[in-house]
C-alpha positions in Angstrom: 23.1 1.9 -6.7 20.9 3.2 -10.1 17.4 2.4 -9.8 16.6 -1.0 -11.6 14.2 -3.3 -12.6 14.1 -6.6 -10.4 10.9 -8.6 -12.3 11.1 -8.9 -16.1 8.9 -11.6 -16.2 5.7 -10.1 -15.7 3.7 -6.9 -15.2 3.8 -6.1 -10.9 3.3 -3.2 -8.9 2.5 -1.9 -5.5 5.6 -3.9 -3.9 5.6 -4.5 0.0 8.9 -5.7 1.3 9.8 -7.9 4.1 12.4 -10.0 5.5 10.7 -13.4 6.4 13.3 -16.3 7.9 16.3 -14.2 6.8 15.0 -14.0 3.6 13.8 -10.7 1.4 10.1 -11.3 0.1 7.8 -9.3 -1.9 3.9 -8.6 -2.3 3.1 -7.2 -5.1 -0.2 -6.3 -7.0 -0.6 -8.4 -10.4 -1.1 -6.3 -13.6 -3.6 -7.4 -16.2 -4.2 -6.2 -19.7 -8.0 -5.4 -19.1 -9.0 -4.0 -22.3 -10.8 -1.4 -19.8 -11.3 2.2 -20.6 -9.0 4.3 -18.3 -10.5 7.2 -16.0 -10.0 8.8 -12.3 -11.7 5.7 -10.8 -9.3 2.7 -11.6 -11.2 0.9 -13.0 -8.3 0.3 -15.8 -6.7 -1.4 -13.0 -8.4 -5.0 -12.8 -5.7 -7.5 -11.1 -7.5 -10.4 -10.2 -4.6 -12.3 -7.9 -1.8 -11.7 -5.9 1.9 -13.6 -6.2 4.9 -13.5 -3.8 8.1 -13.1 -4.7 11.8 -13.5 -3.3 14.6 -11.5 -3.8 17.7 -13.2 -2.7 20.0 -10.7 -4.3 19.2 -6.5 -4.6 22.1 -5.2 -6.0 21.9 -6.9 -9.2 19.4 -10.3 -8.6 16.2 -10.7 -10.3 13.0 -12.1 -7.9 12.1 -15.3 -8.3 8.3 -15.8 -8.5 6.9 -18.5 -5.7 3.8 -18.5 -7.3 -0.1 -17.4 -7.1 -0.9 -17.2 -3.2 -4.5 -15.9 -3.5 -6.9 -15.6 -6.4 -10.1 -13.5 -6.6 -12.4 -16.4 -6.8 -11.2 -18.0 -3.4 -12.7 -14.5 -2.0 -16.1 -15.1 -0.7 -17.1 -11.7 -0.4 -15.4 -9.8 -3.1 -15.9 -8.9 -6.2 -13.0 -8.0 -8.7 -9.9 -5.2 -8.6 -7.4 -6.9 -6.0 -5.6 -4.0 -5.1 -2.4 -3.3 -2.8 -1.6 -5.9 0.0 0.6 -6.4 2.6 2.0 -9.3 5.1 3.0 -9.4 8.4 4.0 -11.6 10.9 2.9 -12.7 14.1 2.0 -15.5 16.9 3.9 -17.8 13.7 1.6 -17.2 11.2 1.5 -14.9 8.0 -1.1 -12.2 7.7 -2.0 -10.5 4.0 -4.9 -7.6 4.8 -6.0 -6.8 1.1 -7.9 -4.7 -0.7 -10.9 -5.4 -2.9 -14.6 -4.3 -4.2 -16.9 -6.0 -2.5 -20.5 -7.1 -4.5 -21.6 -3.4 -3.9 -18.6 -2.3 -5.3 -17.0 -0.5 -2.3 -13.8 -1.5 -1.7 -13.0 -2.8 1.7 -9.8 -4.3 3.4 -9.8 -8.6 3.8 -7.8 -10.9 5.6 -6.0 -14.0 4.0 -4.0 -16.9 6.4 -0.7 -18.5 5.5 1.8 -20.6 7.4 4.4 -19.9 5.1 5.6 -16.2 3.6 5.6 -18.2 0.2 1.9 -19.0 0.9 -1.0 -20.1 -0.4 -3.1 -17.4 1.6 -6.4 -18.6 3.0 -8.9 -15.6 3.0 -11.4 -15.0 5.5 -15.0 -15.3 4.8 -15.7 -11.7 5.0 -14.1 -8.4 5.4 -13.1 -6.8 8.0 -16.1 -5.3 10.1 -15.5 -1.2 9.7 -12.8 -1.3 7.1 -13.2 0.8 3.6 -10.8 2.6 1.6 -7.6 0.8 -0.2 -3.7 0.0 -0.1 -3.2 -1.0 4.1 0.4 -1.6 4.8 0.6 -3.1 8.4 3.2 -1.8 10.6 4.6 -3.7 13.7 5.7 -1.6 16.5 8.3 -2.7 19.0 5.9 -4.0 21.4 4.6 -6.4 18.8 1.2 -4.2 18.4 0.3 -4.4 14.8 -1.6 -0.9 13.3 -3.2 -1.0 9.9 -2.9 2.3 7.8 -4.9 2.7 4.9 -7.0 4.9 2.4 -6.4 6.1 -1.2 -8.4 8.6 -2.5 -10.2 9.1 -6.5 -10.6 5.8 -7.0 -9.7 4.2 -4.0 -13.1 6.3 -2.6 -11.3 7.5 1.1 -13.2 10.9 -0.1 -16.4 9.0 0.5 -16.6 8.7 4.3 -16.8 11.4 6.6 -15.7 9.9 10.7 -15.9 6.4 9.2 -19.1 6.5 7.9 -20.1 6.3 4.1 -21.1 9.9 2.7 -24.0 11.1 -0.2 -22.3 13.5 -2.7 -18.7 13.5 -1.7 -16.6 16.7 -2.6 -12.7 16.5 -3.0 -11.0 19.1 -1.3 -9.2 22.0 -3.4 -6.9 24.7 -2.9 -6.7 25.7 0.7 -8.9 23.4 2.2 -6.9 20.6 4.4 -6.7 17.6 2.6 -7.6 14.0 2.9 -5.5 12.2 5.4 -5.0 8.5 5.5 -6.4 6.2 8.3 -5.1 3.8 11.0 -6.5 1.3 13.1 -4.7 -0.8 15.5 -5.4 -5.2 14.8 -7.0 -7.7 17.1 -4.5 -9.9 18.5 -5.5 -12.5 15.9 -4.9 -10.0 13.4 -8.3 -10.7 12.0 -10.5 -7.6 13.0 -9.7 -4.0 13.6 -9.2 -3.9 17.6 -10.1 0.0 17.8 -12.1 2.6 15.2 -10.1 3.8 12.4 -8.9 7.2 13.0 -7.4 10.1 11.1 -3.6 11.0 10.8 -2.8 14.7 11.0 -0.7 15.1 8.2 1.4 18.4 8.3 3.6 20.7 6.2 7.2 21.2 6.3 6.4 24.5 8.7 3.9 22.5 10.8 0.7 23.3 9.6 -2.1 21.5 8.5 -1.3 19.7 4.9 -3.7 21.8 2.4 -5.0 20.2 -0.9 -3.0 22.4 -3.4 0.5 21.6 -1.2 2.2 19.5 -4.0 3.1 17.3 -1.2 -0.4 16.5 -0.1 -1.5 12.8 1.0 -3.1 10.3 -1.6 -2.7 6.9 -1.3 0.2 4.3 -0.8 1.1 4.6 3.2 4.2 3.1 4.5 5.2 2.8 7.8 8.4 1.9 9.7 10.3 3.2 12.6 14.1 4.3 13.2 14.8 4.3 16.4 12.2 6.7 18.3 11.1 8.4 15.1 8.2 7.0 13.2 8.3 7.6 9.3 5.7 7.7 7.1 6.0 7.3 3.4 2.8 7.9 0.8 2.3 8.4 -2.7 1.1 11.7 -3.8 -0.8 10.6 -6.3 -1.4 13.3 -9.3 1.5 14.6 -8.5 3.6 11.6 -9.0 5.5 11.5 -6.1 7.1 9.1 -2.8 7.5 11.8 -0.1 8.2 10.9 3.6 7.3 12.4 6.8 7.7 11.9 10.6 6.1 11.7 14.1 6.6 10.4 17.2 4.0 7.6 17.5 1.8 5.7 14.9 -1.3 8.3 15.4 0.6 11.0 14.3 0.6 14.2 13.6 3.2 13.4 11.0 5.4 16.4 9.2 6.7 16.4 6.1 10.5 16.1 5.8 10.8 15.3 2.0 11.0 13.5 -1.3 12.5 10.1 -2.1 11.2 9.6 -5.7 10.1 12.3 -8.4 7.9 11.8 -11.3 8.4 8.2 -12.4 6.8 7.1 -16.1 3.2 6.0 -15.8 0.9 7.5 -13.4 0.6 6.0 -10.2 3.7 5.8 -7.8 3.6 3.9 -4.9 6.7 2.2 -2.6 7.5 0.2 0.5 11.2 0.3 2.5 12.9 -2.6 3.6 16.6 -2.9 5.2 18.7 -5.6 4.0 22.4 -6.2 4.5 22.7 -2.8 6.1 21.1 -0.6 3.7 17.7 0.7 3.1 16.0 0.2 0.0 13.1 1.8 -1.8 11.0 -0.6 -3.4 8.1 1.0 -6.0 7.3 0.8 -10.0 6.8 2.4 -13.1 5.1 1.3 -16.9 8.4 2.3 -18.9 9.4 -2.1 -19.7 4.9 -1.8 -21.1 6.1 1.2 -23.5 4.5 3.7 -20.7 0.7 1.9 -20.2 -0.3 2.7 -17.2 -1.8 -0.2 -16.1 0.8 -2.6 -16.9 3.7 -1.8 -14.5 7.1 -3.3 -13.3 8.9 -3.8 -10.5 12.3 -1.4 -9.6 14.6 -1.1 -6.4 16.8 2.3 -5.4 18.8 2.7 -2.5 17.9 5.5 -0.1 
């Protein structure tokens, strides 16, 4: 199938795709017109809630909104720029781990409660202890062990810690220096806390070697993961250079290596995707600003087969 547009509604972005109770749902970010000046930070990019949508046909269905779920102002500890999301479930319950700025302005990953994939989200009181960084996607593993992989660099400030600890002066890496990798922690049971420290993913080259700044390839935000029989994939924006590549490895820590590209240059500048398999195929699930005459903060939803 052709790539198309699945929300004409409204400006969304940042999908994450899941099959809830045999039925296809989606998390997106909510687009604002901010009348903010853009630059490298984000801060363009002012979404204040989060809605969840269903999708009951892909080939040629358009998603049907269920409504708000979680608003900015039901966040105790945050502060504005709801950013990516995702939802999983577990022990019966839905999980959403966001991201948002907290009254310091450093972003920092939350925890919102539903009983239903349609919502409303309940968030927690505060974030969760050690988190930073932005866009988690949670990943379930056969044995049911959920992992949390996050980070996004510029604005999303992953350049900012050094071992999980907030840095003075940060530098971004350039040419041949190894570039910034995202993070993963495995949840608590309750999916309420990190159970372990964050650590780094080794994220390497098609040859195997340590992914350098200036490899067009290079990590910058938007991790996905899933797993196809033994091999784990993960999929990531490459941020300023406009791209969904994928890589592999053989258990959530990595290393992963990079195998290849799903989606080239879209309109707008940021890129970022989630998979989901659904009546035997697998779909690619991201967004670009061409319905918004090519602003890049006012994005729309799309679907490709992959």
């Amino acid at each position: 199938m052709e790539p198309r547009y699945i929300f004409n509604d409204d400006f969304m972005a940042d999908p994450s795709a899941h099959v809830f109770e045999g039925k296809l749902y989606i998390y997106p970010s909510h687009d604002i017109d901010a009348h903010s000046s853009e630059n490298d930070n984000g801060d363009h990019f002012m979404m204040r809630d989060y809605h969840a949508l269903r999708l009951d046909d892909v080939e040629h269905g358009q998603a049907v909104d269920c409504g708000k779920v979680l608003d900015l102002d039901d966040i105790p500890w945050a502060s504005k720029q709801l950013w990516d999301n995702d939802v999983i479930d577990k022990n019966g319950r839905y999980y959403m781990v966001f991201s948002a700025k907290d009254k310091c302005g450093i972003f920092r990953l939350g925890v919102a409660v539903a009983e239903r994939p349609e919502g409303p989200f309940i968030p927690e009181a505060d974030p969760i202890r050690g988190s930073y960084s932005i866009d988690p996607c949670l990943f379930k593993d056969n044995d049911g062990e959920v992992y949390c992989v996050f980070g996004g660099i510029w604005g999303g400030q992953l350049q900012c810690y050094r071992n999980n600890e907030l840095i003075e002066n940060p530098v971004l890496p350039k040419g041949t220096e190894h570039c910034i990798c995202p993070r993963i922690a495995k949840m608590s049971d309750d999916m309420l806390q990190f159970a372990e420290t964050p650590r780094e993913i080794e994220m390497l080259d098609a040859n195997g070697n340590r992914m350098l700044a200036e490899d067009i390839c290079h990590f910058f935000e938007a991790s996905w993961m899933y797993r196809d029989g033994d091999t784990y994939i993960l999929m990531y924006s490459t941020g300023d250079t406009h791209r969904i590549c994928y890589a592999v490895g053989d258990n959530p820590y990595g290393p992963f290596r990079y195998k290849g590209t799903w989606l080239e240059p879209v309109a707008g500048w940021t890129t970022h995707g989630s998979v989901c398999f659904w009546g035997g195929k697998r779909y690619l699930f991201h967004h670009d600003s061409v319905p918004s005459g090519g602003v890049t903060w006012l994005r729309s939803l799309k679907v490709k087969e992959i």
